[in-house]
N, C-alpha and C positions, 0 to 999 in steps of 0.2 A: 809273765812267764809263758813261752811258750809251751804245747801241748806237743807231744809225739803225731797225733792224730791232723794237727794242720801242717807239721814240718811234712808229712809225707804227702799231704793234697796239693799240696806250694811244688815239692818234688814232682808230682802230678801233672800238674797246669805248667812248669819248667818243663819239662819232658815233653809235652804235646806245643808249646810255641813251639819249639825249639824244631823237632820234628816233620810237624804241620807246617814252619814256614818253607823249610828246605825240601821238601818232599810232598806236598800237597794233604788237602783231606783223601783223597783215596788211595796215597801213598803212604799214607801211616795207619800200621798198625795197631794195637791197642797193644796184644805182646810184645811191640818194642817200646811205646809207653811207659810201661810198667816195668821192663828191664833196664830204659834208660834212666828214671824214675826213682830207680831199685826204691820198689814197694811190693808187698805181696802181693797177690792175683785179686784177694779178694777185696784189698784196701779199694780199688778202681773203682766197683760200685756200690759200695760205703758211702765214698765222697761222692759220686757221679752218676747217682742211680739211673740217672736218664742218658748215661754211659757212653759214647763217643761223640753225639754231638750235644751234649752239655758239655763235657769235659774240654772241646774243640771250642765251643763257645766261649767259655770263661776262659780259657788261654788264649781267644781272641778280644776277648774283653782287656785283659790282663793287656797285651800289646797295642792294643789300640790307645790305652790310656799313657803308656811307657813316652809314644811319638806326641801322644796331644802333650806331655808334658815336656819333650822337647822342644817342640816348636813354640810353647807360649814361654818357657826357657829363654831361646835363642833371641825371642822377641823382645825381651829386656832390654837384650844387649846389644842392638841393632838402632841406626838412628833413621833406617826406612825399607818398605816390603822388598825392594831388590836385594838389600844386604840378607835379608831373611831367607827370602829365596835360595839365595848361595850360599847358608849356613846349613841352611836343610838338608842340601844337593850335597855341600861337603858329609858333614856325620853322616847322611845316611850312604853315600859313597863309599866312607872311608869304615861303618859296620860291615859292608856289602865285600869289600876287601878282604877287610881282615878276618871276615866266614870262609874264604874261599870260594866267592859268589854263589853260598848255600842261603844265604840271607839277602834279602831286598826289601819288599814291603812285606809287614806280617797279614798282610790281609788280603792281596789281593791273591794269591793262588784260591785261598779259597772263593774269595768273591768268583774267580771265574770260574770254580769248579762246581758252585753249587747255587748260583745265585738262582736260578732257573728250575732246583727241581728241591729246593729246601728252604720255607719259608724262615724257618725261625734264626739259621745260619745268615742268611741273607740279609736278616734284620741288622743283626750283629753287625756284618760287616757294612751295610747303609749307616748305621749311626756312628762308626768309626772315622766312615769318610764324612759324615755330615759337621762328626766334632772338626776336626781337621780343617775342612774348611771355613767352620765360623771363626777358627781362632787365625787363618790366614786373613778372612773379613776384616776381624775386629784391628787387624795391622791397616789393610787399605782405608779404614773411616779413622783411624790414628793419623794414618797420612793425609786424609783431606777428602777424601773419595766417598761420594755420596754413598748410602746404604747398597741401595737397590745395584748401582756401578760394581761395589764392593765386592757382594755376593756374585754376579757375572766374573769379575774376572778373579777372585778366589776358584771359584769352579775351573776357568781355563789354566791359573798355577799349578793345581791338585792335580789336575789330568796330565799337564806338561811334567810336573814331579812324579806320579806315577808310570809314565809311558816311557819318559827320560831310565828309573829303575827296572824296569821289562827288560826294556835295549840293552842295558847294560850288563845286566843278569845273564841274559841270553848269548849275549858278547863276550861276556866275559870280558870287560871292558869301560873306560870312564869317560869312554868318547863321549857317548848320548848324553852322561852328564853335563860333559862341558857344552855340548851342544846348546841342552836346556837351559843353560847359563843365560848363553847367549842371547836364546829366545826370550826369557825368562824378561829382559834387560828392555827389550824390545817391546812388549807386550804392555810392560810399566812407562815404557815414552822417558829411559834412561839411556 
């Protein structure tokens, strides 16, 4: 049975992904929060006593694990890292779309906005991307690709997947994705 007191913290952490990804941590509020949220004023630091950057925290936690479980998802169903690549590239394209390109990555606004003057946020978002790409890894040593190879080019997919959703976001556009395809294709020696 659910509790009145977690349906509104869920409302909570819904409300600041949502916000946070489209809009930045210094572009959200905590009043819209909690309007978008619809919870009282004072439910916010009930749940969140450590109050916008826990509450940003944990809706970045929340997001970060949403994608790690797409991607090891997508990885079933794939018979090698290139198809995974362009399964990524598709959903997170085709999310980014159908936001109105309000949505892209849920983590990197903040990574850029805070990595540099907030440690505990930054952590956050390091081990979002750190999950990310071990399970892009654990594809390349599926395929055949030594550890150490692995993790190298996991790192240049992640940044090629992230840089690919920037361009695109900013474009308003699926070009960079298809680009990263391309790249993507290239990089795996496909």
């Amino acid at each position: 049975m659910v509790v009145k007191g977690d349906q509104t913290r869920t409302r909570l952490i819904d409300a600041a992904r949502t916000l946070v990804e489209a809009r930045g941590y210094f572009g959200t509020g905590l009043n819209e929060v909690i309007e978008a949220g619809r919870a009282p004023r004072g439910s916010l630091y009930h749940h969140f006593p450590g109050g916008k950057d826990q509450l940003t925290a944990e809706a970045l936690v929340v997001s970060a694990r949403e994608i790690d479980a797409l991607i090891r998802s997508l990885a079933e169903g794939v018979t090698d890292t290139r198809e995974l690549i362009e399964a990524v590239l598709d959903a997170l394209a085709d999310r980014m779309e159908e936001a109105g390109y309000a949505k892209g990555c849920p983590i990197a606004t903040v990574a850029l906005e805070v990595a540099a003057t907030n440690a505990s946020l930054q952590q956050v978002c390091a081990e979002a991307y750190d999950g990310w790409e071990r399970a892009l890894a654990d594809r390349l040593v599926a395929d055949g690709h030594g550890r150490d190879h692995a993790e190298d080019l996991a790192c240049s997919l992640l940044a090629l997947v992230e840089g690919a959703l920037v361009l695109a976001r900013a474009r308003r556009s699926r070009v960079p994705i298809e680009r990263a395809r391309r790249s993507a294709a290239v990089l795996l020696g496909a």
